[in-house]
N, C-alpha and C positions, 0 to 999 in steps of 0.2 A: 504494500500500500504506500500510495507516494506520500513521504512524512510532512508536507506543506499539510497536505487537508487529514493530517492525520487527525482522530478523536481525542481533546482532554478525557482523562478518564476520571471521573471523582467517584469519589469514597460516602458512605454512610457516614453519619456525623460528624462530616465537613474535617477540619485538619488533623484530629485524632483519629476517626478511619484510614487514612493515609498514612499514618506510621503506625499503627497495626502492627502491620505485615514487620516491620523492621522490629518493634516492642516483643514480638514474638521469639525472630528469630535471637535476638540480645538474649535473650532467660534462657534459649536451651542452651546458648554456647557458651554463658556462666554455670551453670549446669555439668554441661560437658567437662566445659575447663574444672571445676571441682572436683571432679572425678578421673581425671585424668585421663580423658577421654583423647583418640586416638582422630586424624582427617576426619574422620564415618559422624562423630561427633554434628562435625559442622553440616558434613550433606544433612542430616535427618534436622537443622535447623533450618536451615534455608530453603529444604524442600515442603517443611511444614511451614514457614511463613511464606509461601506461596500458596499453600493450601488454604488457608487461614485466612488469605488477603480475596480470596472466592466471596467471601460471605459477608466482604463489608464494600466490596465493590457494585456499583450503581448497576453499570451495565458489561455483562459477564463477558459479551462478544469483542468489547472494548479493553478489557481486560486480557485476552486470552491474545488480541491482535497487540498489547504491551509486552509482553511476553516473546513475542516472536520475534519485538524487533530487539529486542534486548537480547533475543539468541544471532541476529542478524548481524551484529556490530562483527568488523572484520576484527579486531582484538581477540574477540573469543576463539576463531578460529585458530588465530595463528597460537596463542597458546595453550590451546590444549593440543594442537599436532604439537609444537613443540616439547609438550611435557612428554607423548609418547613418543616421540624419537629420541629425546635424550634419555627416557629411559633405555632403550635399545642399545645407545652411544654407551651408558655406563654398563651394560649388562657387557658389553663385548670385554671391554675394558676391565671387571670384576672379575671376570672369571680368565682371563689373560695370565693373570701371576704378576702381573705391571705392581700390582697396590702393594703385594709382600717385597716384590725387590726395591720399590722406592724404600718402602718402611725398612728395609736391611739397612740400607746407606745412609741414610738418617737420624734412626735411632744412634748405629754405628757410630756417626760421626759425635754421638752428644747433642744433635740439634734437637730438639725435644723440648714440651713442658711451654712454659709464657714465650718465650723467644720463638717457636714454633706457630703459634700462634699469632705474636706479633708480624710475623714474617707471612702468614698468610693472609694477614688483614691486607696488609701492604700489597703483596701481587694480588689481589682480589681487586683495590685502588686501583693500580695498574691499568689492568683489564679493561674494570667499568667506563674506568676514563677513555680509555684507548678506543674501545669497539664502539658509545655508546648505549651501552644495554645492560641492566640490571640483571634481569629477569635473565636471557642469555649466559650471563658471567652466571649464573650457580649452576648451571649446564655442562658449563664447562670446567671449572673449579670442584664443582660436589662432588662428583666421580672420581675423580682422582685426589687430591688430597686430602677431604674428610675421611677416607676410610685409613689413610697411612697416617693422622692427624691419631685417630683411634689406636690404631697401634702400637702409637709412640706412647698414650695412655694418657691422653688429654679427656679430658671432661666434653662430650659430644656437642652438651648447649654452647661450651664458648666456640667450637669448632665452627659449627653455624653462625652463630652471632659473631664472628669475624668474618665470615663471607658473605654475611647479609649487610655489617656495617661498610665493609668495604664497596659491594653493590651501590649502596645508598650514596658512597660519595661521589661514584664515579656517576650515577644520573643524577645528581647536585650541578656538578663542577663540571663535565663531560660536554664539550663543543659539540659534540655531534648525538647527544641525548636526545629524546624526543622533548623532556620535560622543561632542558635549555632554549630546546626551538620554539619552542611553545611560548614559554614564560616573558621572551625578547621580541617577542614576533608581536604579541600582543598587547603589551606595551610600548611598540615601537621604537624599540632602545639599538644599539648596534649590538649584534651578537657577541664580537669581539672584547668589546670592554664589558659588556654583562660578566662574562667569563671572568674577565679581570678585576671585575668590581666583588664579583660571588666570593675569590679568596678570603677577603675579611670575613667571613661566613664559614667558609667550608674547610678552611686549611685550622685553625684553632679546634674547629671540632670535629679534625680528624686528629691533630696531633692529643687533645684529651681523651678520644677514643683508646688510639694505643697505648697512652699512661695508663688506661683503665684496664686494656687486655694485660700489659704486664704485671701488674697489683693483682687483679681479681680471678684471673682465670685458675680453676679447680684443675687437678689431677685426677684421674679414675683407676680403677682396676682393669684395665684393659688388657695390660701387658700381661696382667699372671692367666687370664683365661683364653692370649692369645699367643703362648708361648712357644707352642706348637709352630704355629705357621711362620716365627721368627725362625727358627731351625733350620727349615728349608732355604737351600744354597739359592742362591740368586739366580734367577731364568732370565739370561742375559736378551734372551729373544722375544721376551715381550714387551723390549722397551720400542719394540716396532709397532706396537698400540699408541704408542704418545702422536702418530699418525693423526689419529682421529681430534684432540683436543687442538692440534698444528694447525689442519686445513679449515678446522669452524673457527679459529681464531682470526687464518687469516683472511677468512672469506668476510668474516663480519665487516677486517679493517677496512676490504675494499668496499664494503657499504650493500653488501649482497644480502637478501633477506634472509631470514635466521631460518626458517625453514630452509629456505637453499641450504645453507650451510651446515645443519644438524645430518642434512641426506646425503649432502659428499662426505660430511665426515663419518657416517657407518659405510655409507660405501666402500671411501678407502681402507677403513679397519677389515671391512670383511675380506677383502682386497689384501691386504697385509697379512692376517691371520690364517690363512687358503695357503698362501707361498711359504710361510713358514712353520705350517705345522701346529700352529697353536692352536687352532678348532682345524675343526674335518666338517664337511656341507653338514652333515644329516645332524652334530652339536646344535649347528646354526637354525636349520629345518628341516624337519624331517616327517616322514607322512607313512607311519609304522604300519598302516592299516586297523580296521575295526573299529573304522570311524573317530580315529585319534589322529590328533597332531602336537606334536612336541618338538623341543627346541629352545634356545636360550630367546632366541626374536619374537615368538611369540607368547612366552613368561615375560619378558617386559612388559610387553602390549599389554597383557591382561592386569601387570600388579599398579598397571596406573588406573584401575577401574575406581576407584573412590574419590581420586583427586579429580579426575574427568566428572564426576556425578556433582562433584561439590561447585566447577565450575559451570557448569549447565544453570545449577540454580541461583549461585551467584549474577549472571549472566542477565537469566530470566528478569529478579526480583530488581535488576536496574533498569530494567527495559519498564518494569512497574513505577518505579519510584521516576523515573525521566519523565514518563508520560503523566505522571499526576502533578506536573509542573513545582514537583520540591524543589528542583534547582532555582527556578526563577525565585523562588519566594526566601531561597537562601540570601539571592542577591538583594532582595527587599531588605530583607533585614541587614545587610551591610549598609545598605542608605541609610538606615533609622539612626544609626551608633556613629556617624560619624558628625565633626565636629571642629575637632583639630587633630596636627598630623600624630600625633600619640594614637585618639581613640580611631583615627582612622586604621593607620598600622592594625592595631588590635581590632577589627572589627574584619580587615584585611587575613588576619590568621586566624583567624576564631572559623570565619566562613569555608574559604579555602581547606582548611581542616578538619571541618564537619562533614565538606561536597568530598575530600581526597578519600577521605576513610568511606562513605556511603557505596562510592562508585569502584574506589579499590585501583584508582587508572587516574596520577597525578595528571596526567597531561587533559585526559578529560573536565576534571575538575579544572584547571588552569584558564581552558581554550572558553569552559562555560561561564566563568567568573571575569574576561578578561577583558572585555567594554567596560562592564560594572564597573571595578578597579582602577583602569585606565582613569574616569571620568570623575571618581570622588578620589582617586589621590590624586589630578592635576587641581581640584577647587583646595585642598588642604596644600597644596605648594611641595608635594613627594616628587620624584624627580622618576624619571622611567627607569632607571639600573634600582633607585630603591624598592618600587613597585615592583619587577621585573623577582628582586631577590626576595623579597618577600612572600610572592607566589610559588618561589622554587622551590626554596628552604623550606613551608609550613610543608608541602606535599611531603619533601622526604622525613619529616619529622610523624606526621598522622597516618598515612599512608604505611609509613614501615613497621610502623607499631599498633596498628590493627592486626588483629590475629587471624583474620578471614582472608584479609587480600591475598595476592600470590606470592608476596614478598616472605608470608610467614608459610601458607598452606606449599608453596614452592620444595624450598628446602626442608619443610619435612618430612613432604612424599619421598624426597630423591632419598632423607637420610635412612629411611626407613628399609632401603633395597640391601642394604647392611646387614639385615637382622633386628628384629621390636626392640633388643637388647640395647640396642647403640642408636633409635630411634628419640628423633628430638618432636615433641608435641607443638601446635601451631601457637599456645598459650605462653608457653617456653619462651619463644625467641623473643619477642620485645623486651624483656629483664635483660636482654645480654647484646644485643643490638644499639653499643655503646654509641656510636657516632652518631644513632638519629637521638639518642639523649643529651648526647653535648650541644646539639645542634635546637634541639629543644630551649636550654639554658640560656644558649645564643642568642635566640628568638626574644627571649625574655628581657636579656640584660637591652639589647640592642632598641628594643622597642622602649623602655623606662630610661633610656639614657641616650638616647637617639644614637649610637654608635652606629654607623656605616648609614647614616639617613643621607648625609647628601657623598656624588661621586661627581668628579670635576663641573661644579653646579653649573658655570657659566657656558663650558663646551655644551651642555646635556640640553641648558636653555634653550641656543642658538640650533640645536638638531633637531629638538622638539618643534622648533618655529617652522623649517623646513617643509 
């Protein structure tokens, strides 16, 4: 249905039937989260406040057409093929022997413990910055270093929570982020100095990130119940797997879509693994007869069947919340609160924070809030690099520490392909997801003390006139 004449959908009693559906799904996932509830958790939340949102909705057809576009959005497609081919990509990769001979040389060497950690925040930084992509970089990081991170007998939450904080900064700081293009684009700011102006923002609280990885990060039991697999001699030949993280790293840089690059990279693996030995086809696939099929590429495919369920309703319940125009009414209430440039800021992150976490998709929140913003921080005299960081920064602060978006539901599915044992929960990661904390902090101080409010005021004046 063409979305100009699409139908508002409204709710039984008016703006409290409209969040329903979301009051709903909030109680099971505290719920969930108390119980230390596993992905499955959140699907049975989200799939019931869907259900749930039937019976306070006006008109049902109107509804079910919310629904569809909300599974329409191209985002949802692309990541959930991407979750199941990088399931594939780590499954080649796990069972290769790659994860025990890194973890020999590593351990070996004494690299281990907070420094091991702090060292994976940091290539994690890298990366995010490098490619662009968040969601990608645990793709490609999870597989490989979380399970030799375990090995070495780190504590799983911080293992995660250094490859979530470091994601978070490289789509912060990242020139060629979506959430950068977005944030610059829409405020009309130069991309170039946005980037240059974000450092006072993103570089303090990355560096408070990693004082935090190397203070707080726990140690586990990992080593005594995986001592066994340290024993075995080093399989020099399956460092012909690292293949597979090479070609989607460097496909990403040259700006090829992440699905492209998840399909060359098991390609090449399978490619690699065929010529040396390390799988045989019928490991890969194979078709035994009596109506079975087995194989390591189709046990991928199927262990991503929960986090696939979780995004379907995810997906769904924004396609509900779009069309019952919450977003607009988000940006109403940003007019209401502003005043001067303090309440404005603040009324700036409060919005932007409440729209990042709903949709789970900084850049959509951004792109929705970003006339609004433009037009009440030019009456309060905010300059477009501060409007610009302000939009960036709340996203990766709300966004990453919501426990439902992909940022959290993401890496716990991958950690989980390790065994429940070494399994990080979606409720987990925001406590150790240091850099959208520091970055939190930032928010706070910077808004009560106006620190990074204006950026070369008089160049930004003379651009904005243009």
């Amino acid at each position: 249905m063409n979305e100009v004449n699409a139908q508002k959908l409204e709710f039984r009693f008016g703006g409290v039937g409209r969040i329903i559906p979301i009051i709903t799904a909030a109680i099971i996932i505290l719920f969930a989260a108390f119980h230390q509830s596993n992905v499955n958790g959140y699907v049975a939340a989200f799939f019931a406040a869907i259900i749930v949102g039937v019976l306070f909705a006006k008109d049902g057809k109107a509804y079910g057409e919310a629904i569809v576009y909300g599974l329409s959005k191209p985002m949802f497609g692309v990541i959930v093929l991407a979750v199941i081919l990088a399931a594939v990509s780590g499954k080649l990769i796990a069972g290769s022997g790659l994860i025990q001979t890194l973890a020999y040389y590593v351990i070996n060497a004494g690299f281990s413990g907070r420094m091991f950690v702090a060292a994976l925040f940091i290539i994690t930084c890298i990366l995010a910055f490098s490619t662009g992509t968040s969601v990608g970089s645990y793709f490609v990081v999870i597989p490989i270093l979380f399970p030799v991170g375990i090995l070495a007998g780190i504590a799983p939450e911080y293992l995660i929570g250094a490859i979530v904080s470091g994601a978070a900064f490289g789509d912060n700081l990242g020139p060629i982020s979506d959430t950068t293009i977005a944030s610059s684009g829409t405020q009309k700011a130069e991309l170039g100095r946005v980037v240059k102006s974000r450092t006072r923002y993103s570089i303090p609280a990355a560096i408070g990130a990693l004082i935090m990885f190397l203070i707080f990060t726990k140690t586990g039991n990992n080593t005594d119940s995986l001592s066994v697999d340290m024993e075995i001699i080093p399989n020099f030949t399956s460092f012909g797997m690292l293949i597979i993280p090479v070609v989607i790293i460097i496909l990403c840089l040259m700006r090829k879509h992440l699905i492209t690059a998840l399909s060359c990279g098991i390609l090449s693996g399978i490619a690699v693994s065929l010529l040396t030995g390390i799988y045989s086809f019928d490991e890969i696939l194979a078709f035994p007869g009596g109506f079975k099929v087995t194989g390591l590429f189709l046990d991928a495919i199927l262990g991503t069947s929960g986090t696939v369920m979780m995004l379907i309703a995810v997906f769904a319940l924004l396609g509900v919340m779009e069309r019952s125009g919450l977003f607009e009414d988000v940006g109403r209430i940003l007019i209401k609160h502003t005043g001067s440039a303090r309440k404005a800021e603040g009324a700036i992150v409060l919005s932007v924070g409440i729209l990042s976490m709903i949709t789970g998709v900084i850049s959509v929140a951004i792109v929705a809030l970003g006339d609004i913003v433009r037009e009440v921080g030019s009456k309060v005299g905010l300059d477009p690099y501060r409007r610009a960081n302000l939009l960036d920064c709340t996203g990766c602060v709300f966004c990453f520490l919501a426990p439902w978006t992909v940022h959290c539901v993401i890496p716990a599915q991958l950690s989980l392909q390790f065994g429940e044992e070494y399994g990080v929960v979606p409720q987990e990661i925001p406590f150790v997801n240091f850099y959208s904390i520091c970055m939190l902090f930032i928010l706070i101080f910077s808004i009560c003390t106006g620190y990074g409010r204006t950026y070369n005021i008089e160049e930004t004046q003379s651009k904005s006139c243009e």
